[in-house]
MDAnalysis code that builds the backbone (N, CA, C; Angstrom):
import MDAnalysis as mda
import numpy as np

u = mda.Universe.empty(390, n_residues=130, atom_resindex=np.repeat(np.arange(130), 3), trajectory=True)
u.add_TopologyAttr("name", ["N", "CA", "C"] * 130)
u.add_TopologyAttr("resid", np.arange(1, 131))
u.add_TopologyAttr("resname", ["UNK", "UNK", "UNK", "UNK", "UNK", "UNK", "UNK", "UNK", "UNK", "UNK", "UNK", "UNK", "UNK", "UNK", "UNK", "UNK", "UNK", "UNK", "UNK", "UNK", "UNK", "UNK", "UNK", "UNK", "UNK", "UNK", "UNK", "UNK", "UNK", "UNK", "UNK", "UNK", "UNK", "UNK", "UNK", "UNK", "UNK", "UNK", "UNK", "UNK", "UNK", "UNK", "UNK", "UNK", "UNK", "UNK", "UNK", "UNK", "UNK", "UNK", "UNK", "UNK", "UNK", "UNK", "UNK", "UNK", "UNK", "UNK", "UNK", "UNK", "UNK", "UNK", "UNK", "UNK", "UNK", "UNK", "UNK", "UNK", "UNK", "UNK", "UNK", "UNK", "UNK", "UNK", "UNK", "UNK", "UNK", "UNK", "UNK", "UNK", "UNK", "UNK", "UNK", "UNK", "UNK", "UNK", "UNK", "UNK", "UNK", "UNK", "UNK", "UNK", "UNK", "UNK", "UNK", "UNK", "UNK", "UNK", "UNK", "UNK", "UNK", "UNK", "UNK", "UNK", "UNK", "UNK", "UNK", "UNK", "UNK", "UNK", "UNK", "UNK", "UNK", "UNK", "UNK", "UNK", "UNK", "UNK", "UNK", "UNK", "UNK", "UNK", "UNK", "UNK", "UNK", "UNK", "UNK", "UNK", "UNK", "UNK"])
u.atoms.positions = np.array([
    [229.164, 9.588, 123.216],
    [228.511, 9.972, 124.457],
    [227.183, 9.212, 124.593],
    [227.205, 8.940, 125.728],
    [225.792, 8.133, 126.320],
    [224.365, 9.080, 126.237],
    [223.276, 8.802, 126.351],
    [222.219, 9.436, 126.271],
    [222.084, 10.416, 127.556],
    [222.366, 10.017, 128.803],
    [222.228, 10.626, 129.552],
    [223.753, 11.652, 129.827],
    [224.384, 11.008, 129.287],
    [225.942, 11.740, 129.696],
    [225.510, 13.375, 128.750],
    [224.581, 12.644, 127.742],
    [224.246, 14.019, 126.426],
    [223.322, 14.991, 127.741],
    [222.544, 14.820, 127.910],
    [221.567, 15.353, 128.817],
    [222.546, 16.166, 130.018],
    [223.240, 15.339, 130.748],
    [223.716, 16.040, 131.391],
    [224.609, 17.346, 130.980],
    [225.474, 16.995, 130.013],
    [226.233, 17.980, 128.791],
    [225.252, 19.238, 128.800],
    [224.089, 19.223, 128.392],
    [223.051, 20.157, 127.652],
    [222.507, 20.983, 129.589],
    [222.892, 20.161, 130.490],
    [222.290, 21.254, 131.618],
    [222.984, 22.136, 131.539],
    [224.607, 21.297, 131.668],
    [225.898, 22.076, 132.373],
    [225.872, 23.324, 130.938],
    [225.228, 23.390, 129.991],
    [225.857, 24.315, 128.904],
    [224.417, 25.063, 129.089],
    [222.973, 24.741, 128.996],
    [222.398, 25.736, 129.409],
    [222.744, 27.093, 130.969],
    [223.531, 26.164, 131.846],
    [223.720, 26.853, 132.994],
    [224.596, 28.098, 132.784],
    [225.709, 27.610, 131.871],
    [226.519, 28.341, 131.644],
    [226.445, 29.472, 130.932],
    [225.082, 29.502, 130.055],
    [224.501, 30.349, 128.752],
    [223.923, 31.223, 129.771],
    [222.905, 31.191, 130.880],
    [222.195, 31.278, 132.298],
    [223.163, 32.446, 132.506],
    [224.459, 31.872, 133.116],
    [225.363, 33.001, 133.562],
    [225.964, 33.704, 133.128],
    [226.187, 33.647, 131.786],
    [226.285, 34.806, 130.497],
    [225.367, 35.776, 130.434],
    [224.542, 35.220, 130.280],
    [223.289, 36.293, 130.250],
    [223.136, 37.505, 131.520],
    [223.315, 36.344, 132.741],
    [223.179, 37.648, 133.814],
    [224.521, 38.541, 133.608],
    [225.695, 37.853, 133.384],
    [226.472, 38.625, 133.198],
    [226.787, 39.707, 132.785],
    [226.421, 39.741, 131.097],
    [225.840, 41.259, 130.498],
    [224.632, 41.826, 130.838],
    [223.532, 41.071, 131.299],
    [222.806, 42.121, 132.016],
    [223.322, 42.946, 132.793],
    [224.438, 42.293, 133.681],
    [224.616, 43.553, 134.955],
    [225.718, 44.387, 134.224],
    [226.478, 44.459, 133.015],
    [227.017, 44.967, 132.668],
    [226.103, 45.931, 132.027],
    [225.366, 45.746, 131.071],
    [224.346, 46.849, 130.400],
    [223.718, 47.588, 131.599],
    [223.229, 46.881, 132.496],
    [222.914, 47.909, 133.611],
    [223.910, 48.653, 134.654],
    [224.906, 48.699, 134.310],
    [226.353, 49.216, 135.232],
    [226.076, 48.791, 136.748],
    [226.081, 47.542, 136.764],
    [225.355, 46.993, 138.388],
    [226.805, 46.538, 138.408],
    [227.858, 46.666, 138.148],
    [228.888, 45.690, 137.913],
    [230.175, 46.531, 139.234],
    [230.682, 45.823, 140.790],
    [230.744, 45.857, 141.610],
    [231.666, 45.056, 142.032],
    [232.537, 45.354, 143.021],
    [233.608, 44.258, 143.643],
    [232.744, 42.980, 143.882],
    [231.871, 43.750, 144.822],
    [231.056, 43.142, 145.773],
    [230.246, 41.767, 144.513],
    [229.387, 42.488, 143.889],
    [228.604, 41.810, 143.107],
    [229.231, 40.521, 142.201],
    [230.385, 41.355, 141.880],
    [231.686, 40.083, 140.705],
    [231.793, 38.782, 142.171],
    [232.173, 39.281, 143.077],
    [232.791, 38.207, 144.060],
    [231.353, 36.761, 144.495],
    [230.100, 37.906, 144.583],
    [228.763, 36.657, 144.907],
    [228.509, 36.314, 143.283],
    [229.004, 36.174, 142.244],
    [228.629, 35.739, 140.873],
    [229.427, 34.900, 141.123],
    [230.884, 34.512, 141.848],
    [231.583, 33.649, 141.307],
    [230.902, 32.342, 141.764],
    [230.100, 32.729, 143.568],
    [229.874, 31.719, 144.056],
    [229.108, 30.726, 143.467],
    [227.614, 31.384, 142.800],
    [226.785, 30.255, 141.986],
    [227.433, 29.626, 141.118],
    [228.823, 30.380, 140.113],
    [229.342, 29.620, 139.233],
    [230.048, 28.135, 139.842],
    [230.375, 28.398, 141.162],
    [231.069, 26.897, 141.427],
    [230.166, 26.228, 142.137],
    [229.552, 26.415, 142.911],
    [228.171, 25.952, 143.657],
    [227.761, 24.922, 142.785],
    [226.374, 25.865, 142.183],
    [225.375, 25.171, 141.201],
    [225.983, 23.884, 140.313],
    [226.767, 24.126, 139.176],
    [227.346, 23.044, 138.649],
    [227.544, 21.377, 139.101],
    [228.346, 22.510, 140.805],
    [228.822, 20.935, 141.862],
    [227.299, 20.380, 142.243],
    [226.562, 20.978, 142.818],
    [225.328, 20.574, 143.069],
    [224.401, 19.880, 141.961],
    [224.662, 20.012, 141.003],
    [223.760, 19.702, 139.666],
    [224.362, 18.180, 139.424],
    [225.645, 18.087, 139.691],
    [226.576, 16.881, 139.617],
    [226.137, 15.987, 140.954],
    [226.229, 16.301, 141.996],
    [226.232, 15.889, 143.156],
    [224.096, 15.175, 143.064],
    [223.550, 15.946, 143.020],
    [222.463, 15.204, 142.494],
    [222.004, 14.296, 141.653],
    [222.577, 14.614, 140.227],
    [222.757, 13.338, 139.230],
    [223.697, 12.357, 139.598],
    [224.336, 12.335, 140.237],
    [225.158, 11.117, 140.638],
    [223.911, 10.407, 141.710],
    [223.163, 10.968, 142.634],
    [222.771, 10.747, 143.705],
    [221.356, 10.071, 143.150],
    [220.728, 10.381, 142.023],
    [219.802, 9.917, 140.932],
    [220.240, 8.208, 140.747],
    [221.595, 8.783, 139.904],
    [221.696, 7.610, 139.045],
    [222.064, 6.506, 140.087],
    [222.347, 6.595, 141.534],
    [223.049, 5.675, 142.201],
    [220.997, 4.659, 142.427],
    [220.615, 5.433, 142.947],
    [218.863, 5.001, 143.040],
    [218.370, 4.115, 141.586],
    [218.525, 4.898, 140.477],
    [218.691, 4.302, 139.143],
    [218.921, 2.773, 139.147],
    [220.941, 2.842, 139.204],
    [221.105, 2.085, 139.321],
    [220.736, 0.627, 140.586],
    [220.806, 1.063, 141.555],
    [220.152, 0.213, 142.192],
    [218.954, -0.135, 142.392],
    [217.891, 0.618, 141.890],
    [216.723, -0.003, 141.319],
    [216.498, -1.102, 140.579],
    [217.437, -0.617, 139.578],
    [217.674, -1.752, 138.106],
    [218.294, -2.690, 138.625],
    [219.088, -2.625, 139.709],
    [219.718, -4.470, 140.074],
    [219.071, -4.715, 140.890],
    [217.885, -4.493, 141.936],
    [216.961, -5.274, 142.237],
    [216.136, -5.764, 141.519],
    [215.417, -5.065, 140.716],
    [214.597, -5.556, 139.855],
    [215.067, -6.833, 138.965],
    [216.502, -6.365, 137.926],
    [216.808, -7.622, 137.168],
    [217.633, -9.007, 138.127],
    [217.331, -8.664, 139.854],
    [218.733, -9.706, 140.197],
    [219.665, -9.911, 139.859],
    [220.349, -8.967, 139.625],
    [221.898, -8.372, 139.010],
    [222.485, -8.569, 140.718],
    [223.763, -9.673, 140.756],
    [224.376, -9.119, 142.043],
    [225.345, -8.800, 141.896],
    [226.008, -7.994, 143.282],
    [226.623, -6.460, 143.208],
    [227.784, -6.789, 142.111],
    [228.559, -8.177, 142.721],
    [229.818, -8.815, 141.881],
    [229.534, -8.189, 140.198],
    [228.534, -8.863, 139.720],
    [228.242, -8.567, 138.201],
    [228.436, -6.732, 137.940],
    [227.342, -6.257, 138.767],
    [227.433, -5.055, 138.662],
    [229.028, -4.023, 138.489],
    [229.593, -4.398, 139.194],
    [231.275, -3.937, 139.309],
    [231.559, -4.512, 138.333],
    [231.859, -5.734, 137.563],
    [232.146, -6.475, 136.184],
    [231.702, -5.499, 135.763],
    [230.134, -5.378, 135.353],
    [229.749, -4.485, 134.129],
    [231.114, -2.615, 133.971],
    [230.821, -2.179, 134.944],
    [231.472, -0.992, 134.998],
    [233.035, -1.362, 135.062],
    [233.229, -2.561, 135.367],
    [234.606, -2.367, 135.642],
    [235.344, -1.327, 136.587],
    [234.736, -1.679, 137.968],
    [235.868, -1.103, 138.703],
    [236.212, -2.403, 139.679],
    [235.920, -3.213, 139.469],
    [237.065, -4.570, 139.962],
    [236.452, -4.684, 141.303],
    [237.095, -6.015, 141.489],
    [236.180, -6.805, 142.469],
    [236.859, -6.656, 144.392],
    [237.411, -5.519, 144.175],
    [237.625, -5.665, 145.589],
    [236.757, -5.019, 147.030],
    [236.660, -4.929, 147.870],
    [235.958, -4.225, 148.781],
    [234.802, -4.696, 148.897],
    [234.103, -6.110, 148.704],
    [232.996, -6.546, 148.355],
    [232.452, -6.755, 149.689],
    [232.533, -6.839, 150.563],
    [232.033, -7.401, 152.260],
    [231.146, -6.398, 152.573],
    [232.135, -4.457, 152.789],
    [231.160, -3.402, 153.392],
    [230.890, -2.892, 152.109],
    [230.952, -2.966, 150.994],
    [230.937, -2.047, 149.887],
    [229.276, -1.468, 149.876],
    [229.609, 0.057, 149.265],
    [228.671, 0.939, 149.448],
    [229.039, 1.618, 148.483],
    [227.764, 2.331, 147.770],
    [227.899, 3.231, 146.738],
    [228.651, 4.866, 147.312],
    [228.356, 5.329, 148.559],
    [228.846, 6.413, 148.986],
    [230.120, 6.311, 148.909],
    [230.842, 5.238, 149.510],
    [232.359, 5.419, 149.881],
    [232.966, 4.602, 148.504],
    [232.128, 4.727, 147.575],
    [232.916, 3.614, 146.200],
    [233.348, 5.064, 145.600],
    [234.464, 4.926, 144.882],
    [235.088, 5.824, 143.956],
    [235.041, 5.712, 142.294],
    [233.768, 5.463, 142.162],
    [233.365, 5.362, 140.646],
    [233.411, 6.337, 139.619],
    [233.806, 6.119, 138.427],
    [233.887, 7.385, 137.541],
    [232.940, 7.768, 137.053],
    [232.307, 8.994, 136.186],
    [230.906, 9.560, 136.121],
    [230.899, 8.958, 134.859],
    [232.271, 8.503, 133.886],
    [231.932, 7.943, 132.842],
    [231.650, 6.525, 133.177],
    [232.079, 5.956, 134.068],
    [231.702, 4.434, 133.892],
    [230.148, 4.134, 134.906],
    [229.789, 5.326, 135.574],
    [228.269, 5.310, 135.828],
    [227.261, 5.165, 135.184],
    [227.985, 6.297, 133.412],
    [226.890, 6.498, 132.727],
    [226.611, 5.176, 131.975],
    [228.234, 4.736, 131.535],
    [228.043, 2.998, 131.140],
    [227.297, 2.636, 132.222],
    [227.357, 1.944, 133.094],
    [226.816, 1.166, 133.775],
    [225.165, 1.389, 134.030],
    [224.388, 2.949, 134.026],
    [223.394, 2.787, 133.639],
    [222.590, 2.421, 132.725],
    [223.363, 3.081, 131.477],
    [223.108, 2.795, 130.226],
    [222.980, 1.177, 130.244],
    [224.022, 0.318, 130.420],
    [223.850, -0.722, 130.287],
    [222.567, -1.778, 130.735],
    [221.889, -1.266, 132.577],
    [221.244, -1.553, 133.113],
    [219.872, -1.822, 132.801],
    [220.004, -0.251, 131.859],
    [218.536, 0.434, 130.959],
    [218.418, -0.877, 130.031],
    [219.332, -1.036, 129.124],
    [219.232, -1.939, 128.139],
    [219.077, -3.549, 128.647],
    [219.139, -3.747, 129.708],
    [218.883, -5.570, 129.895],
    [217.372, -5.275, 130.240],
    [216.850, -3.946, 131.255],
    [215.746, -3.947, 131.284],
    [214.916, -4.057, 130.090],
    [215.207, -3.176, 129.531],
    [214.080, -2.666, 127.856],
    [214.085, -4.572, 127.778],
    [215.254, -5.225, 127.660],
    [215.708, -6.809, 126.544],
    [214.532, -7.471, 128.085],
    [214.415, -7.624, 128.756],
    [213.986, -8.515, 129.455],
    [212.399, -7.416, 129.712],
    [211.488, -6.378, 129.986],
    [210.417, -6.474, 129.988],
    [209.599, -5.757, 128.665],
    [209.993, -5.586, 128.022],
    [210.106, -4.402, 126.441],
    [209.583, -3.099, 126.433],
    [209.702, -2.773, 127.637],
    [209.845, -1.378, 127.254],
    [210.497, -0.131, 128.884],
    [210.715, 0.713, 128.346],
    [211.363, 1.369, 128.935],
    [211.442, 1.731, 130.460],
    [212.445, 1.230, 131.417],
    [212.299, 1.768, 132.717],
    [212.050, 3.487, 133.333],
    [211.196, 3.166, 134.309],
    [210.249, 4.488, 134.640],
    [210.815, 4.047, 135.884],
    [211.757, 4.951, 136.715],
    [212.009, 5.137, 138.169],
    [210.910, 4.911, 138.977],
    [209.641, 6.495, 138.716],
    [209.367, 6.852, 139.330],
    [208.167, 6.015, 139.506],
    [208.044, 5.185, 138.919],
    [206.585, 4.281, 139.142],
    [207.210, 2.731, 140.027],
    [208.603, 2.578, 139.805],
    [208.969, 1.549, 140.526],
    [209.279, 1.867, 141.813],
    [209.100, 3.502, 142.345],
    [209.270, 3.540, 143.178],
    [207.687, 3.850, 144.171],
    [206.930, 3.626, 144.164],
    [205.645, 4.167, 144.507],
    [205.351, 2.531, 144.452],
    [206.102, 1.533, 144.260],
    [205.464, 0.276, 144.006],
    [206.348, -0.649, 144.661],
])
């Protein structure tokens, strides 16, 4: 597992520890209800998707940060991840069908030409204020 793929791992399992917990709370407190079971399920599918739907929406900024900066063009970029060279004219990260594992490669990878080409670690949030 990638560094960030680990990170992400450790939300989705704190979240889940999160909803355990309320869980037997409302059981020790006999709060436990048609009503109440049915709005618990919702955060369980919600949140997760949303937690995903943001880190993807991160890493797409990420990544395209990092190929402006190193002049990575898009062609290479698809090489690196390997999802093949077609659709290249309108291609867009929204309507691309990329896998979350070959994102995390492909950041990961991005991270590392940066570190090799300025020595030390890319900071988003300062390349973006700049």
């Amino acid at each position: 597992m990638l560094i960030n793929e680990k990170f992400d791992f450790l939300y989705t399992l704190i979240w889940i520890l999160i909803w355990i917990i309320l869980l037997l709370l409302f059981k020790i407190f006999d709060l436990h209800s048609r009503i109440l079971s049915i709005g618990m399920l919702i955060p369980v599918t919600v949140i997760p998707n949303l937690i995903t739907s943001l880190r993807r929406k991160n890493q797409i900024k990420k990544i395209e940060c990092l190929r402006v900066i190193l002049n990575v063009p898009i062609e290479e970029i698809r090489m690196i991840a390997g999802i093949g060279r077609y659709d290249l004219v309108d291609w867009t990260w929204k309507q691309s069908c990329i896998p979350q594992k070959k994102m995390y490669l492909l950041e990961d990878t991005l991270e590392k030409k940066y570190i090799e080409r300025y020595g030390k670690a890319f900071e988003l949030e300062y390349h973006e204020k700049h």
